[in-house]
C-alpha positions as CSV (number, residue, x, y, z in Angstrom):
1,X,8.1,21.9,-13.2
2,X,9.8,19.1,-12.5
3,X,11.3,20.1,-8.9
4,X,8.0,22.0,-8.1
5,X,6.6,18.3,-8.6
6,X,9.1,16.8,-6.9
7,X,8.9,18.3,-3.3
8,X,5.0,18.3,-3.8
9,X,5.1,14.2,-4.1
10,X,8.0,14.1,-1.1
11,X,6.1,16.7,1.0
12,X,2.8,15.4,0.6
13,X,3.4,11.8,1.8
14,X,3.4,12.6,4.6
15,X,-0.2,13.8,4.8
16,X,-0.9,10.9,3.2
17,X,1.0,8.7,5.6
18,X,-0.8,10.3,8.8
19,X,-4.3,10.3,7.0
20,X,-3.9,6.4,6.7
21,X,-3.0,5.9,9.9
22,X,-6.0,8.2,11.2
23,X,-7.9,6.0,9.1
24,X,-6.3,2.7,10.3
25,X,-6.7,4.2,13.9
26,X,-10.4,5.4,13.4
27,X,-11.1,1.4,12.4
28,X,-9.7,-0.2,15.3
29,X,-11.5,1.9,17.6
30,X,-14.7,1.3,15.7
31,X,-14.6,-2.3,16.2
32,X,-15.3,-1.5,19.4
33,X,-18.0,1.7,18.9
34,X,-19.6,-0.6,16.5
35,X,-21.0,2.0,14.7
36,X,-20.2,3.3,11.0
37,X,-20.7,6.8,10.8
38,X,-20.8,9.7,8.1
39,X,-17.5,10.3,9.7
40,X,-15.7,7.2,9.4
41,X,-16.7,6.8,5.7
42,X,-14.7,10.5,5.3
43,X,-12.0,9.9,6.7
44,X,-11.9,6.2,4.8
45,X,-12.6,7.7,1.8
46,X,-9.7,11.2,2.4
47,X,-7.3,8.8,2.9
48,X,-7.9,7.1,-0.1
49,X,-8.8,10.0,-2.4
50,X,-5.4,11.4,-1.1
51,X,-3.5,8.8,-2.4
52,X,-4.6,8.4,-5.8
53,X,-3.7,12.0,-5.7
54,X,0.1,10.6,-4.8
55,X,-0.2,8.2,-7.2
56,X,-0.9,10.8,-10.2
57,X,2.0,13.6,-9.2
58,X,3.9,10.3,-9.2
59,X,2.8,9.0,-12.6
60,X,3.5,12.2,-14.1
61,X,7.0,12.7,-12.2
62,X,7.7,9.0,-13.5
63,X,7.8,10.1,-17.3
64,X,10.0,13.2,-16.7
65,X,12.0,12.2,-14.0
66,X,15.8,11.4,-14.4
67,X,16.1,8.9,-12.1
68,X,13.9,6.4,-14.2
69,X,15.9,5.8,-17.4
70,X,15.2,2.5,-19.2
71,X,18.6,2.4,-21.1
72,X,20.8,-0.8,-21.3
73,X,21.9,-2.3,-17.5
74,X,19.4,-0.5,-15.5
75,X,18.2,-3.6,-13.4
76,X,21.6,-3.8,-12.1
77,X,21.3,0.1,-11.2
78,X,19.9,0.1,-7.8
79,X,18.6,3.4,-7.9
80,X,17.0,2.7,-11.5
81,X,15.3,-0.2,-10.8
82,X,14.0,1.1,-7.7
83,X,12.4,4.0,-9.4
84,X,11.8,2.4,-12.8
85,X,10.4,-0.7,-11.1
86,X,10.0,-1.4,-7.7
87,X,8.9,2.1,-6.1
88,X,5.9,2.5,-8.9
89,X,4.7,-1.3,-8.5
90,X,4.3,-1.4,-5.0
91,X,3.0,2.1,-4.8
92,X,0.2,1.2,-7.4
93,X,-0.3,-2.2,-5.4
94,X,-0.5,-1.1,-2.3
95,X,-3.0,1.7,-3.7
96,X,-5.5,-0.6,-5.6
97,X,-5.7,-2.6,-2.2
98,X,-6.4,0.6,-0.5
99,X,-9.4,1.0,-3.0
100,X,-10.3,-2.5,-2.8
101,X,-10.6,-2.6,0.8
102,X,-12.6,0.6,1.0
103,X,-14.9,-1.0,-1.2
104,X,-15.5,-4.3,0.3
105,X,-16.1,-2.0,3.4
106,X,-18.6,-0.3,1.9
107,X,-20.7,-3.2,0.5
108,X,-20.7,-5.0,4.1
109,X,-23.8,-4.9,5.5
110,X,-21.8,-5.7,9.8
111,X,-20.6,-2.3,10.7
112,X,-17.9,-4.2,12.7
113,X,-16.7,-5.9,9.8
114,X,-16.3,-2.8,8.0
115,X,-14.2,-1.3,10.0
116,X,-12.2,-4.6,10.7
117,X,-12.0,-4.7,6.3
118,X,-10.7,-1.1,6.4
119,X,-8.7,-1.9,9.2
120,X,-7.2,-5.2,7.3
121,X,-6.8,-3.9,3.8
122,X,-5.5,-0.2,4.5
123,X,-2.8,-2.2,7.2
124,X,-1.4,-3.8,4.2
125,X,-1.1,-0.9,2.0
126,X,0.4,1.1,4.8
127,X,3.2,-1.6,5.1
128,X,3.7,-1.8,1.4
129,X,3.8,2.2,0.7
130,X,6.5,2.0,3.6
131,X,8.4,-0.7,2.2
132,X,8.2,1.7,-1.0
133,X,9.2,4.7,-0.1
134,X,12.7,6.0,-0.9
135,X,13.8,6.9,2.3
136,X,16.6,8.9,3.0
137,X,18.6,6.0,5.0
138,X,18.1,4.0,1.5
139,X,20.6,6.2,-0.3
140,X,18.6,7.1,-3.9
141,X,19.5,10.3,-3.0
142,X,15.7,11.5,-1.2
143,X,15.1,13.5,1.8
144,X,12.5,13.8,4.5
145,X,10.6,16.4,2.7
């Protein structure tokens, strides 16, 4: 369970990578369209759906996982504190202020300012999931995929 877990969470970011960037994408070019369609809201709302979908697999993979193991000196264990700490808290970070921002969006009555708020708040938690992924160049022992 634990593997099949495992390469589910490390395949699937990136399908959740490229839908917030499609999203990201779709609002820049919006500014400009100035128009908020049914489409727009989807693909807002897919991207964000898909990672609170990361963000369980992840939860559950951070109780049985190996590599996050609370036992005496694991601040100083870079690979520990990274899963036990740093990975989890910027993931959950940067996916609240993907749900905050696709809420402010929503309650704005300027479709331009909707898309500049999705735009804005879905930047940030790109830049933050990025900072938090465990990339292979990072050496905690992850791979592309």
């Amino acid at each position: 369970m634990y593997n099949g877990l495992l390469h589910a969470h490390s395949g699937l970011r990136w399908v959740a990578l490229i839908l917030l960037l499609v999203a990201i994408f779709n609002a820049l070019g919006g500014r400009k369209r100035r128009t908020y369609e049914k489409k727009d809201k989807m693909i807002n709302l897919f991207a964000m759906v898909f990672l609170h979908i990361q963000l369980l697999i992840g939860l559950v993979l951070y109780f049985i996982s190996p590599k996050v193991n609370f036992t005496a000196g694991w601040m100083k264990a870079p690979m520990l504190r990274f899963f036990g700490m740093e990975h989890i808290l910027l993931m959950v970070i940067a996916i609240a202020l993907v749900t905050i921002g696709r809420k402010k969006a929503e309650k704005a009555t300027d479709l331009a300012k909707r898309h500049k708020t999705i735009a804005l708040w879905y930047t940030i938690g790109l830049i933050l999931i990025l900072a938090a992924i465990p990339w292979p160049f990072r050496n905690f022992g992850s791979g592309w995929f």
